[in-house]
C-alpha positions, 0 to 999 in steps of 0.5 A: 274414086272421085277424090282424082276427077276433084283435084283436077278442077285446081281449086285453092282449098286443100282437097288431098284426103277425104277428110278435105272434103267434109268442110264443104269449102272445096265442093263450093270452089268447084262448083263456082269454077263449073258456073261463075255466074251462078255460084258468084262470089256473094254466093261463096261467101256464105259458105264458112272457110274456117270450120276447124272441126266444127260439124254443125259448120260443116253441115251448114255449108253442105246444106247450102252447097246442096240447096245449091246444086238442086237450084242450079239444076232446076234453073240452069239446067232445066233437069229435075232428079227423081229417084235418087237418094240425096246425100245425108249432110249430117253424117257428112259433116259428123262422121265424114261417111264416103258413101253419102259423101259419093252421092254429093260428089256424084251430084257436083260431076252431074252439074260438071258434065252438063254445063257449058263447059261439059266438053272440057270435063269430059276430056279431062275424065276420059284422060284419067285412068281406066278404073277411075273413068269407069267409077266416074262414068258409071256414077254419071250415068246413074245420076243421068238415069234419074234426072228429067226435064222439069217441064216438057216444051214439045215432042221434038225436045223429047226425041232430042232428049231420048236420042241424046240419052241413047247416044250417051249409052251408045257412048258407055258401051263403046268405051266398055267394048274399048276397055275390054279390047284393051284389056284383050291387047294387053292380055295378048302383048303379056302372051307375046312377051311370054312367047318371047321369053319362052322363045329365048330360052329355047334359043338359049336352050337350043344352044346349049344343047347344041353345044353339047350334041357337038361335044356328044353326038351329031344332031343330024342322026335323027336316031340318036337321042340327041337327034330326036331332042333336035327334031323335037325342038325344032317341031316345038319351034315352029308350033311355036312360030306358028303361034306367035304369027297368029297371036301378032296377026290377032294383035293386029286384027283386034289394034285395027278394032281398036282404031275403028272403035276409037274412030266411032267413038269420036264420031260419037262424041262429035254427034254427043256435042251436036246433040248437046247443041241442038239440046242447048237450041231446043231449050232455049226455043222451050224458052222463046216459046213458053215467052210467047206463051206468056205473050199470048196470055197477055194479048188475049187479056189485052184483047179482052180488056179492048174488048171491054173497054169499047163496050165502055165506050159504048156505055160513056157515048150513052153517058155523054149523051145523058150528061148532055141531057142533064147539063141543060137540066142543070142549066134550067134548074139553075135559072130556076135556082136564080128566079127562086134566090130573087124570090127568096131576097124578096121574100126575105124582105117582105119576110122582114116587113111582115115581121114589122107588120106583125110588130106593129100588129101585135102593138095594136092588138095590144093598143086595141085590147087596152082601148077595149078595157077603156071602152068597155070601161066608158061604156059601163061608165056610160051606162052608169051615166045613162041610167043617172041620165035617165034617173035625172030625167025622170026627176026632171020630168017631175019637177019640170012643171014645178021650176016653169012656174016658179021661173015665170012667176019670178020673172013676172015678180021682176016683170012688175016688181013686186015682191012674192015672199014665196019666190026667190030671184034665179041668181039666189037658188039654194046650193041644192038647187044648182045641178037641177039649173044645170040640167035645164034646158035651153028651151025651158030657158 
């Protein structure tokens, strides 16, 4: 049933038989013709033309071309499906099964209907045959039961959607009542025909039997048989009449309730498309709106932020002013560092003397140690000396007498010149003798 509203979208791929359809090749042709700007070309071009009877390729196109719809639904439309069974794309692709084949199609009309050219593909299904358009409204209208809003943006959007929903079942019902009265009309114009011919035959009939009532007898003997035929006939015609004017007059009555339905279902379809507009300005203030929303979001985190950031600058006056503090610190700590450097240079230098000093303290230490072990070696050769000193001395005491005799009595020898044999002069002492005339005195001299 879907097949006829397909073929109307004049796509390039051949789409006379179901079979056609299995490939996915078709449903994403008609869907770029309902949106170019969704469905592009990049988007076509993942879908496989050449599948030949390759069911995994079949199944892989359906699979995107599915994703596909729902994504469009979603994003463009704004509508979500809940409760509706989605197509099977396996038995699709594998054993070409109408019925899952009839919710993917019924899917595609769904997008068809409510895009910006929904007006255009309405008309084209409201011009298609009787038992076609009521199969294709019939599957709209089920997929609109199931579809709504993906997120509901304020009260006036949901009286706006209820209303369009009521009008379109308002719209269902005047096209039933419509081909219900047109059922009627063509049931009533076959009564007519059939009155007519049967009035024809009458006439036919009549005429016959007029014939023969002139052969016969005169119709106008109302006691004659052929005067009874007559009368009867003539009763019979004009019940007849009678029929036909109340049947042509009802056929009047119900082709001016046709007019007066087609009249309402334009003003329908004019306030279908009013509402679709008001839908199309409510969706797009929904879409202001949740941006201001974000705005909003964003000034009130901006407003924090500012917030937060003057208690910074609060916080960084306290840090100016201990930095300030701190600079002249710095600045007393560096004149301090400078007094400490020309100490430290002359410390260093006297660091450096100090080490001379401590050279040459330990180079007299040494000196001294040495001069030490040399003193202390005189002084034990002093003392040694000493106690030969003393030891001469006390020898000298004793013989001290011994050598002033014997001096004056040399002298005295000299003196008179004469000779003692016991004495000897002074320039011929014994060898022996000589550290004893070292050791005498000046005085003693």
């Amino acid at each position: 049933a879907f097949l006829p509203q397909i073929q109307t979208f004049n796509v390039e791929a051949p789409c006379q038989t179901v079979e056609d359809l299995t490939s996915g090749v078709v449903m994403a042709q008609v869907l770029q013709k309902i949106d170019p700007a969704y469905f592009d070309e990049n988007w076509l071009n993942r879908i496989k033309t050449e599948v030949g009877d390759n069911w995994r390729l079949k199944v892989s196109n359906l699979k995107k071309i599915l994703k596909g719809i729902l994504d469009y639904n979603h994003e463009i439309l704004g509508q979500q499906i809940n409760d509706f069974t989605l197509p099977d794309v396996n038995l699709i692709g594998e054993h070409a099964d109408a019925a899952e084949l009839g919710r993917m199609l019924q899917l595609i009309l769904g997008c068809a209907v409510n895009c910006e050219q929904k007006q255009e593909y309405i008309q084209t299904i409201m011009m298609m045959e009787e038992s076609v358009q009521h199969v294709v409204m019939t599957a709209i209208q089920e997929l609109m039961s199931k579809e709504s809003p993906v997120s509901v943006g304020n009260d006036a959007y949901v009286d706006l959607d209820r209303q369009l929903k009521k009008t379109t079942e308002e719209l269902n019902e005047a096209l039933a009542t419509k081909e219900e009265i047109a059922q009627r009309c063509h049931e009533l114009d076959m009564q007519v025909a059939a009155l007519q011919e049967e009035k024809s035959s009458l006439l036919a009939e009549n005429q016959i039997l007029m014939e023969r009532l002139n052969q016969s007898d005169s119709i106008e003997d109302p006691n004659s048989p052929a005067g009874r035929r007559h009368l009867q006939l003539q009763t019979q015609l004009e019940q007849l009449q009678e029929e036909t004017f109340r049947l042509e007059a009802a056929k009047d009555d119900y082709r001016i309730r046709c007019e007066e339905l087609e009249k309402e279902i334009a003003e329908l379809r004019q306030q279908t498309e009013e509402l679709t507009t008001l839908a199309e300005e409510a969706q797009s203030l929904k879409d202001e709106i949740d941006v201001l929303r974000h705005s909003s979001d964003k000034v009130a985190k901006l407003e924090s932020q500012v917030e937060s950031y003057k208690k910074k600058l609060e916080d960084l006056g306290d840090l100016r002013r201990q930095v300030k503090l701190l600079e002249e610190k710095n600045t007393m700590y560096m004149q301090n560092t400078v007094s400490l450097e020309e100490e430290l240079r002359k410390a260093n230098a006297a660091r450096s003397q100090l080490e001379t000093y401590k050279r040459q303290a330990v180079e007299l230490q040494n000196r001294l140690s040495e001069e030490s072990k040399k003193a202390d070696k005189l002084d034990y050769e002093c003392k040694r000396l000493k106690e030969k000193v003393d030891s001469l001395q006390k020898e000298k005491d004793n013989n001290v007498d011994f050598w002033s005799f014997k001096e004056v009595t040399g002298l005295l020898a000299k003196f008179f010149a004469f000779p003692n044999p016991g004495l000897m002069p002074l320039g011929r002492q014994e060898p022996s003798d000589s550290l004893a005339a070292e050791i005498v005195t000046p005085e003693i001299k």
